[in-house]
VEXSEZA-643003 format. One record per residue: residue in three letters; x negated, y, z negated of N, C-alpha, C in turn. Coordinates in steps of 0.001 Angstrom, whole numbers, padded with zeros to 6 digits, always signed. Atoms other than C-alpha are relative to their C-alpha. Example, Ala and Ser with C-alpha at 12.3 -4.5 7.8 and 13.67 -1.06 7.14 Angstrom:
! residues 2
ALA-000890-001190+000000-012300-004500-007800-000900+001200+000000 SER+000820-001190+000060-013670-001060-007140+000770+001090-000730 
This chain:
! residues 384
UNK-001020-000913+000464+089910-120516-076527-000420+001449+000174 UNK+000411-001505-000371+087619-117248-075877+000113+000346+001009 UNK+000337+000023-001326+088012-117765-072469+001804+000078+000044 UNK-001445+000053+000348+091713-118029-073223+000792+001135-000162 UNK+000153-000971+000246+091738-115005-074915-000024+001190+000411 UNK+000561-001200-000811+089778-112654-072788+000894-000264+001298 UNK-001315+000799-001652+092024-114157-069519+001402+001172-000464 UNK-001754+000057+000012+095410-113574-070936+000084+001195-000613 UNK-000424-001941+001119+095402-110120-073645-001017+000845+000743 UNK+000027-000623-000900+092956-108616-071203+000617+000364+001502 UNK+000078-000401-001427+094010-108721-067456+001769-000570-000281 UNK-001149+000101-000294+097781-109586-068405+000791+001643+000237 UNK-000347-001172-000475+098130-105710-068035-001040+000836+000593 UNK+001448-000593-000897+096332-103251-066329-000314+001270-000806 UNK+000524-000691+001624+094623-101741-069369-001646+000258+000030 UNK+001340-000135-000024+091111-101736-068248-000428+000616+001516 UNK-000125-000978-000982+089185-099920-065690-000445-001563+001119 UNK+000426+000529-001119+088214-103151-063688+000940-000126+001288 UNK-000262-000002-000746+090963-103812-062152+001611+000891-000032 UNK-001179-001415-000278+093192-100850-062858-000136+001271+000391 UNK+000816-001517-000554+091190-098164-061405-000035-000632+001540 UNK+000851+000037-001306+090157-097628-058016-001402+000698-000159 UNK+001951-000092+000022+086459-096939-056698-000085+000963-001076 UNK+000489-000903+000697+086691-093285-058072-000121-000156-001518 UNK+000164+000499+001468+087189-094438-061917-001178-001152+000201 UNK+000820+001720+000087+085267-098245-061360-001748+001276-000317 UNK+001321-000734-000218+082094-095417-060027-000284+000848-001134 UNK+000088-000550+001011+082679-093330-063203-000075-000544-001618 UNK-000157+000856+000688+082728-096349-065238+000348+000218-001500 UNK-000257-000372+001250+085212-095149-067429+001617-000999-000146 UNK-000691+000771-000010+088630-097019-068160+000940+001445+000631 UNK-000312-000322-000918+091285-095270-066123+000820+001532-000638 UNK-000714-000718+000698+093414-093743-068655-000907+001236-000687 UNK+000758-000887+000333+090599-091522-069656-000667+001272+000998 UNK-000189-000750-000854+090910-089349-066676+001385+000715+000041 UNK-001805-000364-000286+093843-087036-066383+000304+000060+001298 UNK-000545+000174-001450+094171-086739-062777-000448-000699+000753 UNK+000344+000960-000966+093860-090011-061059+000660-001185+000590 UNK-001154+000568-000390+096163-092101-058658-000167-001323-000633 UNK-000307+001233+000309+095052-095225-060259+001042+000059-001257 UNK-000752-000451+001331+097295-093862-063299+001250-000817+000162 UNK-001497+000732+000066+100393-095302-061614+000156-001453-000729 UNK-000502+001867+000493+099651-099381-062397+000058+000369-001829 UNK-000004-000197+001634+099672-097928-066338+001444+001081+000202 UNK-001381-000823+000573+102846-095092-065857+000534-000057+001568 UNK-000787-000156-001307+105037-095748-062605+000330+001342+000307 UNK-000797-001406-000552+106529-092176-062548-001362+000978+000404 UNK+001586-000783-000746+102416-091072-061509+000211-000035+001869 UNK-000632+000295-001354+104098-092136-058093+000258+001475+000860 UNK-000721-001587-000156+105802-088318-057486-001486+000880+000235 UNK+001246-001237-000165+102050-086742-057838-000976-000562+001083 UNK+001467+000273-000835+100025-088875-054967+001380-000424+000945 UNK-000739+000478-001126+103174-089635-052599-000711+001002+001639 UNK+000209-000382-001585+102721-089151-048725-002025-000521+000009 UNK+001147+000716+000040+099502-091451-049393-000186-001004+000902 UNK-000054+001234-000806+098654-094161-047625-002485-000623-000806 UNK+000870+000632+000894+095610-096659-049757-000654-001421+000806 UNK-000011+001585-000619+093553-099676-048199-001751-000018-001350 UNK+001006+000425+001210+090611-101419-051283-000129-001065+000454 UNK+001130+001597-000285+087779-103894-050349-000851+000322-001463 UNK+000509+000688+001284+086929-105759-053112-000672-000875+000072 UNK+001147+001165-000056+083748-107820-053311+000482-000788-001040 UNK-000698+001057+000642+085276-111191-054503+001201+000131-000633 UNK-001585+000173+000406+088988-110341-054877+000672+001009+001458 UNK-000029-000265-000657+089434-109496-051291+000512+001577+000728 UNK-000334-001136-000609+091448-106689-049913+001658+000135-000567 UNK-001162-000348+000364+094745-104797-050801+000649+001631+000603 UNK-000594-001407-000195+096789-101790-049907+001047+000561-000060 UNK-000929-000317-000323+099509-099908-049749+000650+001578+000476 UNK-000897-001523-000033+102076-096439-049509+000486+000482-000577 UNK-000698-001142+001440+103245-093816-051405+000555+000876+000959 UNK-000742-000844-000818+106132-091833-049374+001064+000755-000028 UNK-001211-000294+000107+108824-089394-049936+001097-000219+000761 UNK-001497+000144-000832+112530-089731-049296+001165+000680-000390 UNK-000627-001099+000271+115540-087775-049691+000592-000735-001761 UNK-000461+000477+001061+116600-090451-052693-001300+000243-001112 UNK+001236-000442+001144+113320-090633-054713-001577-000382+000783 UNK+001429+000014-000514+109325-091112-053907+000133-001895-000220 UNK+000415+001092-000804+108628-094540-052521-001351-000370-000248 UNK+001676+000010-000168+105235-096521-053128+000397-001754-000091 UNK-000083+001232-000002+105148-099930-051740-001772-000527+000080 UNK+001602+000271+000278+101309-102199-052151+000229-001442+000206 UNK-000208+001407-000242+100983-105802-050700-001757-000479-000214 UNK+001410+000705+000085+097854-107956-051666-000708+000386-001288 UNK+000889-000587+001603+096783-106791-055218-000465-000766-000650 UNK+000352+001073+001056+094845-109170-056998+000546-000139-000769 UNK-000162+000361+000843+096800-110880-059145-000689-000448-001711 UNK+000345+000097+000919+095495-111642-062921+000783+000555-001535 UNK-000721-000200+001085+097122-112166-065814+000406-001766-000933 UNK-000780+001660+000826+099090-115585-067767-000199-000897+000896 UNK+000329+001007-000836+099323-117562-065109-001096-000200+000340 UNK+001670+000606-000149+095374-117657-064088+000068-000627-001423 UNK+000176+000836+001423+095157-118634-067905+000076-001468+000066 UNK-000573+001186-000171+097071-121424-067064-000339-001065+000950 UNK+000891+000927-001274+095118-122635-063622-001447+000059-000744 UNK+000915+000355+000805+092058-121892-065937-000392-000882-000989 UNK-000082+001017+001254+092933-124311-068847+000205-001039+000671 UNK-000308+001306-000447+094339-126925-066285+000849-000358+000220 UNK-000841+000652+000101+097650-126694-066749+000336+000510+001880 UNK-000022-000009-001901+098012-125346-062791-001424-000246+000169 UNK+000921+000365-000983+096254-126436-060519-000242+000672+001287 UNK+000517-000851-001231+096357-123483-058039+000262+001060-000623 UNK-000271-001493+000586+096127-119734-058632+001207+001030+000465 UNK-001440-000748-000851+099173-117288-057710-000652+000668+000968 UNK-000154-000903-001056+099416-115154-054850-000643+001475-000411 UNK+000153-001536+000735+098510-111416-054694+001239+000353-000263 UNK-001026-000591+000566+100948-109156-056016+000244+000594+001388 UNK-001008-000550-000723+103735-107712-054288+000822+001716-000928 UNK-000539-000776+000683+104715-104402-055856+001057+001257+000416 UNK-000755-001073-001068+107411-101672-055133+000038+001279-001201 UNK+000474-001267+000943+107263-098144-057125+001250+001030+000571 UNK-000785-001216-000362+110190-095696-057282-000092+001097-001239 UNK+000834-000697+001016+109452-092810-058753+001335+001723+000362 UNK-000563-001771-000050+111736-088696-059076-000214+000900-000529 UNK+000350-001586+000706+110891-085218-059976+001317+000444-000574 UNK-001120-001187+000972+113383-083798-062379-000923+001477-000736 UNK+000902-000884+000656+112540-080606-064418-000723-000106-000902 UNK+001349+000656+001014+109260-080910-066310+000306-001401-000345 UNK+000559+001497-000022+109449-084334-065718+000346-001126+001284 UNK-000437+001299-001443+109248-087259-063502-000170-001690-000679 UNK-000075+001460+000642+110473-090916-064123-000048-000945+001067 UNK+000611+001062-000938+109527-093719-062685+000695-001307-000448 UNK+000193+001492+000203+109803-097973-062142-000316-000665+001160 UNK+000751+000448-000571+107979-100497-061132+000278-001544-000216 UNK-000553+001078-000049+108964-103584-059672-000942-001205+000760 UNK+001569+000656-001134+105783-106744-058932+000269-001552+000022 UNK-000018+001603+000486+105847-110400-058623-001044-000777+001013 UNK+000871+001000-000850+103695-113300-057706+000364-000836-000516 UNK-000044+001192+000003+104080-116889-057275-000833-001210+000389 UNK+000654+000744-000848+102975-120221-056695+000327-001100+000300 UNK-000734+001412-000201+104096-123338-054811-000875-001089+000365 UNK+000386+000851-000599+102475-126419-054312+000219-001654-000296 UNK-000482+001807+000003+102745-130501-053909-001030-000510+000948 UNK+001126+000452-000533+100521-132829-052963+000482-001998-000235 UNK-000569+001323+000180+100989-136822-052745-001346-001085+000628 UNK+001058+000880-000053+098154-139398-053089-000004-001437+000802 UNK-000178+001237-000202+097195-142432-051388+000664-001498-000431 UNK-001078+001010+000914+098694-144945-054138+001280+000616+000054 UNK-001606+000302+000239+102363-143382-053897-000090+001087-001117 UNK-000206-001132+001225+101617-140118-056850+000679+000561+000732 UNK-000349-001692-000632+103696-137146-056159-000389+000727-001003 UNK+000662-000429+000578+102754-134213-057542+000519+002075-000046 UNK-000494-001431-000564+104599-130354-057397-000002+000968-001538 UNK-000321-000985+001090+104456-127310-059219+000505+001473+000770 UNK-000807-001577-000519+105926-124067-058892-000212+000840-001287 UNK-000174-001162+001164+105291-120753-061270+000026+001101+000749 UNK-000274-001421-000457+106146-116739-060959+000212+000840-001227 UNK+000378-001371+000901+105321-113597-062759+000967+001019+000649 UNK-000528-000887-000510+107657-111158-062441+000087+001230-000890 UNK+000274-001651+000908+106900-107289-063811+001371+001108-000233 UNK-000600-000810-000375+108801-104769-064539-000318+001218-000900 UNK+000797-001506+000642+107704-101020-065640+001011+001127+000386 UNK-001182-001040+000155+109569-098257-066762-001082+001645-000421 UNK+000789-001170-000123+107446-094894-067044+000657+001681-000091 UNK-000325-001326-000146+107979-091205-067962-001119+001165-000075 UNK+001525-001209+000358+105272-088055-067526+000842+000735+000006 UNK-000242-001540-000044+106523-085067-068738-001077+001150-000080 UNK+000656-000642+000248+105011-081870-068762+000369+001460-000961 UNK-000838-000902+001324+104978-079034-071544+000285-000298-001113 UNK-000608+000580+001597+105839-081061-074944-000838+000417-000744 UNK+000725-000686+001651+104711-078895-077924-001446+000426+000939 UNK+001988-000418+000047+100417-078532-077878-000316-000962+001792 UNK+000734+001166-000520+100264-081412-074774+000843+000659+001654 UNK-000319+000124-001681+100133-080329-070997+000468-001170+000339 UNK-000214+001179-000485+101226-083670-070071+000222-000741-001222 UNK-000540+001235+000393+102724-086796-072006+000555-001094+000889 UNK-000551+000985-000918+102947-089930-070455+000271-001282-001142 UNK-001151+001441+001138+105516-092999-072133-000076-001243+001351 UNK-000798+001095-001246+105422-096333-069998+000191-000833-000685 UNK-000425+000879+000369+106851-099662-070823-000086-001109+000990 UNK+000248+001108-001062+106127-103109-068682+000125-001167-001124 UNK-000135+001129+000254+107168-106357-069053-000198-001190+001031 UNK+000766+000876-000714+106080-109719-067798+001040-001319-000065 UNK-000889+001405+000225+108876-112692-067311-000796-000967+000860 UNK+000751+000892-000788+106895-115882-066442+000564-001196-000237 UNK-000469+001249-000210+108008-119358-065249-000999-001050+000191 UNK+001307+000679-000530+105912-122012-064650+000789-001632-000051 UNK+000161+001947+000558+106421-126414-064212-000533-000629+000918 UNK+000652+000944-000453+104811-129164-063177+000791-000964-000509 UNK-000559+001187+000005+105960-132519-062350-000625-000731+000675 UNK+000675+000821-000427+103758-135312-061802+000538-001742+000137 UNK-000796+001293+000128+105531-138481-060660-001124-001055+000569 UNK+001066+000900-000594+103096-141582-060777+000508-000980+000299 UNK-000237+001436-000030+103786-145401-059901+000260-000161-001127 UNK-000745+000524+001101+104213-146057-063569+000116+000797-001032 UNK-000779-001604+001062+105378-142616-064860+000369+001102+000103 UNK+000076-000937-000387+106220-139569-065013-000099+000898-000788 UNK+000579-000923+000793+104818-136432-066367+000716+001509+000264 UNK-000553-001359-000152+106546-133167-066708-000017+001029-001149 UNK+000215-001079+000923+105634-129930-068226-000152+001076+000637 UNK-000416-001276-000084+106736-126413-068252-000383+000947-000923 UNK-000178-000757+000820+106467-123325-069506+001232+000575-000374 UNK-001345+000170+000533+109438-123216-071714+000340+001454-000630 UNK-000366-001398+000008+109476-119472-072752-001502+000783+000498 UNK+001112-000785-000008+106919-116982-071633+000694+001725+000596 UNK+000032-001423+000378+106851-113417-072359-000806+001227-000267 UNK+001497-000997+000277+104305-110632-072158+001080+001565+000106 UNK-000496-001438+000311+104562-106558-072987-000843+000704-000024 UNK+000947-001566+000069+103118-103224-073153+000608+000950-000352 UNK-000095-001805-000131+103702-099891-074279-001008+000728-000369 UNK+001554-000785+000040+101381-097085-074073+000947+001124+000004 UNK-000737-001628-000323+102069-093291-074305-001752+000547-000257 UNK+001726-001115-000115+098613-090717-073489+000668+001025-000032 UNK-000171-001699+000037+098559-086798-074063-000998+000429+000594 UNK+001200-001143-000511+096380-084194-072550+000113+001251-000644 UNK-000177-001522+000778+095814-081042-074942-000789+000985+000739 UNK+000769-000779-000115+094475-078060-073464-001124+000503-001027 UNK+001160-000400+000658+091240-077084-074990-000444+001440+000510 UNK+000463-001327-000991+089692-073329-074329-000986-000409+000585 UNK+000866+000284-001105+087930-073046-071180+000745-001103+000928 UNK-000478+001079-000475+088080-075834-068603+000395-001530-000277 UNK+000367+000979+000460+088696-078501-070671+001231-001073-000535 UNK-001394+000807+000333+091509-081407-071886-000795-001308-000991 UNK+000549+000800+001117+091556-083556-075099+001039-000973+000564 UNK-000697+001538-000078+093017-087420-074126+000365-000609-001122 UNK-000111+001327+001375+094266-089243-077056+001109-001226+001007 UNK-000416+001181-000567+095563-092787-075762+000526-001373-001012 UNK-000542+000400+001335+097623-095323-077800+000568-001367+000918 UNK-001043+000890-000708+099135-098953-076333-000092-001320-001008 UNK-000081+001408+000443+099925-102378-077861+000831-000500+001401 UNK-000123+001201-000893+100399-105542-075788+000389-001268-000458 UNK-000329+001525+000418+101718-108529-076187+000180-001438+000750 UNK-000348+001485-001278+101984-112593-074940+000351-000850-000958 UNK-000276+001139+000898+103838-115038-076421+000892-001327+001268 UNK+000491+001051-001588+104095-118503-074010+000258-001328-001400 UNK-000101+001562+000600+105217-122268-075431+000090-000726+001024 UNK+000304+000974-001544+104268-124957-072853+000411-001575-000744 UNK-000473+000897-000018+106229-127955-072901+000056-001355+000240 UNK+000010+001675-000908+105408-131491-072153+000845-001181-000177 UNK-001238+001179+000364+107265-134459-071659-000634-001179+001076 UNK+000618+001216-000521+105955-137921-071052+000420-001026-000102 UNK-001071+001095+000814+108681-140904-071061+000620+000700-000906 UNK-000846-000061+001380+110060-140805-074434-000852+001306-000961 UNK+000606-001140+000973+107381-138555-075951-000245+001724+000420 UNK-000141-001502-000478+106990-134521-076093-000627+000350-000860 UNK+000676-000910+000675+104964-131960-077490-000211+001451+000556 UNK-000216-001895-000186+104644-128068-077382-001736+000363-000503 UNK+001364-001351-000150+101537-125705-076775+000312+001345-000122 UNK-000252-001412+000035+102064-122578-078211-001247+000974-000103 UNK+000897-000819+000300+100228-119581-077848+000376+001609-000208 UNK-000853-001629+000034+100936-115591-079062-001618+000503-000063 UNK+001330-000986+000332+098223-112807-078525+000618+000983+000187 UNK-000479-001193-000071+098362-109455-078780-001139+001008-000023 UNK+001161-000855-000102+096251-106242-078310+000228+001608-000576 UNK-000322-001262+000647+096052-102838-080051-001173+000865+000956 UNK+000889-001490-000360+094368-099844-078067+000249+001532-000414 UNK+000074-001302+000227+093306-096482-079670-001170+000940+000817 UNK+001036-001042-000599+091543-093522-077840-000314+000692+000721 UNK+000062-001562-000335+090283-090274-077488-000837-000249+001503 UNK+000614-000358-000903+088329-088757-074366+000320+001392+000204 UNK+000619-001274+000568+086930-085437-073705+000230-000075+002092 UNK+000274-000349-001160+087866-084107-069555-000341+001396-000071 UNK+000209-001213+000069+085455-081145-069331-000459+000332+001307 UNK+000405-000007-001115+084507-079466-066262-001355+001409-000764 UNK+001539-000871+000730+080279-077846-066885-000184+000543+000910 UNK-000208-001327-001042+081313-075893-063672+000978-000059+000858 UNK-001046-000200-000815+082914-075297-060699+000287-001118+000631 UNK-000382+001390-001437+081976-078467-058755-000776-001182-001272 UNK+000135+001259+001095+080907-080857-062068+001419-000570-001258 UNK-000838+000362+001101+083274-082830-064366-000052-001087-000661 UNK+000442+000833+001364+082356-084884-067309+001241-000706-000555 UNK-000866+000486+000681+084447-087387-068833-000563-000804-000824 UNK+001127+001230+001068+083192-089204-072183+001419-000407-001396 UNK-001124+000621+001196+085277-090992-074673-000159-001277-000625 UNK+000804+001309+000594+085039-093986-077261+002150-000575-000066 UNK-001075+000633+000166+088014-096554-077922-000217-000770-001383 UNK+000189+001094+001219+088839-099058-080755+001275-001066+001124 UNK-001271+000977-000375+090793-102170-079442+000043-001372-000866 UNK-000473+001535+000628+091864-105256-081369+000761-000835+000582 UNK-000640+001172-000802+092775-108671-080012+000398-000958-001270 UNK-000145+001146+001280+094622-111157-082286+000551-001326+000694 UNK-001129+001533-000972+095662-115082-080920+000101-001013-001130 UNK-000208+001305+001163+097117-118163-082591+000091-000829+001337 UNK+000183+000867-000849+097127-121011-080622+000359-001518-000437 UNK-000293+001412+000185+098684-124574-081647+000524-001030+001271 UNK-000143+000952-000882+098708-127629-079834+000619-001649-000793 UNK-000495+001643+001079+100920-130872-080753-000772-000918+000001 UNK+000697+001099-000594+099120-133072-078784-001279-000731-000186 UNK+001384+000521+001006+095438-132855-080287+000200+000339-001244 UNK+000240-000365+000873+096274-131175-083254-000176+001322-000372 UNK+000646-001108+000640+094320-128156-082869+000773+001361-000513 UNK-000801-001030+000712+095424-124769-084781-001097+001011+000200 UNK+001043-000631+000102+093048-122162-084014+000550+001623-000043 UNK-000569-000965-000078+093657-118547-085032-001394+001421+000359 UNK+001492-000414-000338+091249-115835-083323+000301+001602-000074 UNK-000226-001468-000298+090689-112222-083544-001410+000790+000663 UNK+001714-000975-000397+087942-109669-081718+000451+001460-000166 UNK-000618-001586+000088+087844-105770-082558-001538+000231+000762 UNK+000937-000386-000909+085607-103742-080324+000017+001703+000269 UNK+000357-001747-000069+084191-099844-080028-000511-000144+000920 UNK+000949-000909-001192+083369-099138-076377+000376+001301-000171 UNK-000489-001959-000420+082420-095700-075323-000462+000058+001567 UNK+000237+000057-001500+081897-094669-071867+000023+001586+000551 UNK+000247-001369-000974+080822-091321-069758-000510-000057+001119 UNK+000206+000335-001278+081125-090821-066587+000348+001813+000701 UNK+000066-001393-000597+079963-087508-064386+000345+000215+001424 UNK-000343-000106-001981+081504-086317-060641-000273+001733+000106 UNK+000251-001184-000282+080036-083489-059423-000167+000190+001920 UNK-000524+000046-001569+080715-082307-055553-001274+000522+000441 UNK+001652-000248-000247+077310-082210-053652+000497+001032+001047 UNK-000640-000828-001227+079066-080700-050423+001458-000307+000588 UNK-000801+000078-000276+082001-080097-048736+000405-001628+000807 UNK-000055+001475-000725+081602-083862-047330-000116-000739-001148 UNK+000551+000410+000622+079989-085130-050155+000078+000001-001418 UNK-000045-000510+001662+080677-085969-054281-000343-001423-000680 UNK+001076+001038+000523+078269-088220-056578+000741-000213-001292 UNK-000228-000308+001181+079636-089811-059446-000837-001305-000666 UNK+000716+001002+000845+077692-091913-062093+001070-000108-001395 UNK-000685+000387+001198+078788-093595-065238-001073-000518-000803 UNK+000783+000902+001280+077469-095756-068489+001018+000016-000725 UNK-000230+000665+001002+078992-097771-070479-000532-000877-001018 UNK+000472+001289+000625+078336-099834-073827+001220-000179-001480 UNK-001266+000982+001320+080392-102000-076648-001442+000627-001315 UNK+000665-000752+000487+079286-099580-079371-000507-001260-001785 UNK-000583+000891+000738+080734-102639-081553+000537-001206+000209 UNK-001168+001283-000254+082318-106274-081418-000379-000755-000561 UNK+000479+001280+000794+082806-108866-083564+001140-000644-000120 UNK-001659+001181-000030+085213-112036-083270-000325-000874-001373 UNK-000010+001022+001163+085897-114173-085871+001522-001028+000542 UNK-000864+001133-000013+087575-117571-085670+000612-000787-001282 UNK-000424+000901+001045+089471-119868-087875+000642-001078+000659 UNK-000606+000947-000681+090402-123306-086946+000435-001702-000780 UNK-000424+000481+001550+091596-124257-090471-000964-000837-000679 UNK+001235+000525+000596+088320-126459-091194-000818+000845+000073 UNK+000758-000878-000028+086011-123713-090588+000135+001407+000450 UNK-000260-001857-000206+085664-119687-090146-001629+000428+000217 UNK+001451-001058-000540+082928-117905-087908+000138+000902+000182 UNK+000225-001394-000064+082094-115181-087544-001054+000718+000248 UNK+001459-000232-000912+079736-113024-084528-000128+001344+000071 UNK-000488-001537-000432+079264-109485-084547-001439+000400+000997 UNK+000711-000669-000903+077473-107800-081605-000102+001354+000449 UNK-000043-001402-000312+076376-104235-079864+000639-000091+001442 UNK-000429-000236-001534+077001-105477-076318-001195+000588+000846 UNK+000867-001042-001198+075103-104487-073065+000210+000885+000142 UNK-000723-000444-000957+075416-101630-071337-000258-000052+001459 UNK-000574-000415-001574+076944-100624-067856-000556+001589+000834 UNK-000390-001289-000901+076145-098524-065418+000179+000186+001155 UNK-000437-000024-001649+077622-097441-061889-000399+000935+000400 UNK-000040-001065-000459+076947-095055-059499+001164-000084+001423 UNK-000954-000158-001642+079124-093939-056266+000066+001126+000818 UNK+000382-001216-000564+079774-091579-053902+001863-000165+000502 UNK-000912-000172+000218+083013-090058-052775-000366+001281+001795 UNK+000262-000869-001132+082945-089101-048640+001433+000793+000355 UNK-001008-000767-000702+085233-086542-046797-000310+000404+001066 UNK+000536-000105-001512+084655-087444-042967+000671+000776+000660 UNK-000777-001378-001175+087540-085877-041105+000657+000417-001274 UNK-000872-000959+000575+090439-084060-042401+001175-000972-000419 UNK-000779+001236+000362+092731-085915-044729-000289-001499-000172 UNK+000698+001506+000180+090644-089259-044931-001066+000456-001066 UNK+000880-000004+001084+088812-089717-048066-000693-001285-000112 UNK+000778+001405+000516+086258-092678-048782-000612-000151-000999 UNK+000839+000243+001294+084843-093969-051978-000354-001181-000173 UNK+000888+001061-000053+082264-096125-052476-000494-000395-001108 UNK+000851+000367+000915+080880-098207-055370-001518-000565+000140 UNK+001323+000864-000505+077265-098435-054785-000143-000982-001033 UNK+000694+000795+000986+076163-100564-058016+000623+000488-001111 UNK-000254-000189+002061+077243-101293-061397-000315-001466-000502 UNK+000084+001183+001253+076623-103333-064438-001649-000119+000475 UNK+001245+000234-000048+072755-102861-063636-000565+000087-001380 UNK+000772+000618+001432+071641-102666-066988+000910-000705-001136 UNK-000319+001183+000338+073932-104859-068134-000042-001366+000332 UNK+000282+001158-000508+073267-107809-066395-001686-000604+000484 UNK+001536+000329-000092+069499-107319-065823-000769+000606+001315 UNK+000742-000389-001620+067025-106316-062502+000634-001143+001019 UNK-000700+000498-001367+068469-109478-060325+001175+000662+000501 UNK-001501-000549-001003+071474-107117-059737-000668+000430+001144 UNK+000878-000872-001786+068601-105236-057164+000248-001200+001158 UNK+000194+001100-000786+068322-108510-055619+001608-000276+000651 UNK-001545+000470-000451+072567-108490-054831+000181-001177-000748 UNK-000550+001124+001147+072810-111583-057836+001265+000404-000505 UNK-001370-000147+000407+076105-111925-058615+000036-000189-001604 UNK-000595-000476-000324+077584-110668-060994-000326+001634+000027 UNK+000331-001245-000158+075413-108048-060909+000376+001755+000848 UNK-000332-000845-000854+076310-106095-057811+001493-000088+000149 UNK-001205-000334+000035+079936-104781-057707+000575+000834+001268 UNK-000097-001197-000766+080637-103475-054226+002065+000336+000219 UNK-001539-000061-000150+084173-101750-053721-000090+001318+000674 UNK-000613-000861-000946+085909-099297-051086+000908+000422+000046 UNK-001524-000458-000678+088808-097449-051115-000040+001295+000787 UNK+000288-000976-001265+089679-095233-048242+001812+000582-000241 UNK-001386-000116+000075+092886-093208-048532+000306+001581+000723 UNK-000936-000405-000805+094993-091260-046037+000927+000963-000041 UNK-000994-001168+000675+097145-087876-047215+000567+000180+001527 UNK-000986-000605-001338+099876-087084-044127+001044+001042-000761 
């Protein structure tokens, strides 16, 4: 069920910097939203679309292959299409526990985005699926079919009261899923009979004197999912609801002309229930957690800009209940750290590189390339 947990109220949105950042955040190993100016901003506020259009994006990912896409104006609104995005979210949950048996597709996403005065609004439209069937030597058949389909609604204004910037987004997650297993002497069928996931978030940026901007950051999340079985004459239901609370500050200062510091702590809370007809079980789980994280980019040369990070879980402690018993683990956590670099070969081509992270979290075999020690990632992106 921790595995359950961390699957589905983490990576059902893109709320963290693994896989909602690109290199330049991953290398600063900070979560994404704790940067004010950075294109990975869009998979958290669609209307970030309007400030990186006439882009063009391609990301190698050590063990979640490759992805890319465009960001392009038009006379109707800004354009940002992205094919191949690692998927992650409910459905892995669901090829993780057993109930699929294959993983979805990458994502497919489309991004329209317009400049009005002091503000620009956005949406964001993603889906993945998955089909398969299979039929055994004795005479089984065997098919399933599921699909995630997103949808994100986003506003950045600029100017409101004390806050250079305010950003409002909203995303939702409609998911399908069934299986139907027809044997020689039965047949088995089960679905997911409602499933439903959410987000809203809204961030500020306050000017501070000097070069400097105060982040405060705010989102809840949600998943609520009942899985259906039906076997002959008999039936039973798998329900599961989680949900996630994120608070937190961060500090973008620049300690000169060509350095800029970003450091900030979070609080997040995870809560799940989880009943099952079929064994019985009832398990209700919660984890709260204080990371902090700072991460420095400073420009070595006009070719050349170094950025390092560190992270650590300042805090975390889960506690279970599973109506016969109640545990309870509290920990500090490892930490993280990355470094990267950030080239500018010709004119208009940018490259960023993750040399290494999670080295002192995972131990010295990361030197050795031990998985999951070494983290390599690339994005290369294109301004016309």
């Amino acid at each position: 069920m921790k595995k359950l947990l961390a699957l589905a109220v983490t990576l059902a949105f893109c709320s963290t910097a693994a896989l909602a950042s690109h290199t330049r955040v991953a290398s600063m190993g900070v979560p994404s939203w704790m940067i004010l100016d950075d294109d990975s901003n869009i998979w958290a506020n669609p209307a970030g679309v309007s400030s990186y259009r006439n882009n063009i994006w391609l990301e190698l990912w050590d063990g979640a292959g490759e992805w890319g896409g465009v960001a392009m104006e038009t006379e109707l609104a800004d354009v940002g299409l992205f094919l191949g995005r690692p998927y992650e979210g409910v459905l892995d949950v669901l090829s993780t526990t057993g109930l699929l048996t294959e993983v979805p597709k990458p994502m497919f996403d489309l991004f329209l985005s317009r400049e009005l005065e002091n503000m620009d609004i956005g949406m964001r439209f993603g889906m993945t699926s998955l089909h398969n069937s299979t039929e055994t030597a004795a005479g089984d058949e065997m098919y399933e079919k599921a699909s995630d389909t997103l949808i994100g609604l986003g506003i950045s204004a600029q100017g409101v009261g004390p806050l250079a910037v305010l950003d409002v987004a909203f995303q939702m997650h409609l998911l399908s899923a069934e299986v139907v297993n027809e044997t020689v002497v039965n047949e088995i069928d089960h679905s997911l009979d409602a499933g439903l996931t959410y987000g809203f978030g809204a961030r500020g940026a306050m000017p501070l004197g000097g070069a400097g901007f105060l982040m405060g950051y705010a989102r809840i999340e949600s998943v609520d999912a009942s899985w259906e079985w039906n076997m002959g004459a008999a039936s039973a239901d798998v329900d599961f609801t989680m949900s996630r609370l994120t608070l937190g500050a961060a500090l973008n200062q620049y300690l000169g002309p060509k350095t800029l510091m970003v450091a900030g702590l979070y609080l997040e809370r995870d809560a799940s229930s989880y009943e099952d007809e079929r064994t019985g079980a009832d398990l209700d789980e919660t984890e709260t957690a204080i990371p902090a994280a700072i991460g420095l980019e400073t420009v070595l040369s006009e070719k050349l800009t170094l950025r390092l990070g560190a992270n650590k879980d300042l805090y975390r402690v889960v506690a279970a209940d599973d109506g016969a018993s109640e545990t309870k683990e509290v920990t500090t956590g490892g930490a993280a750290a990355s470094v990267g670099l950030g080239l500018n070969l010709v004119e208009n081509l940018t490259i960023d590189a993750l040399v290494e992270q999670r080295l002192l979290y995972d131990g010295p075999d990361a030197v050795g390339g031990n998985a999951p020690g070494m983290n390599a990632q690339i994005t290369a992106k294109y301004s016309f």
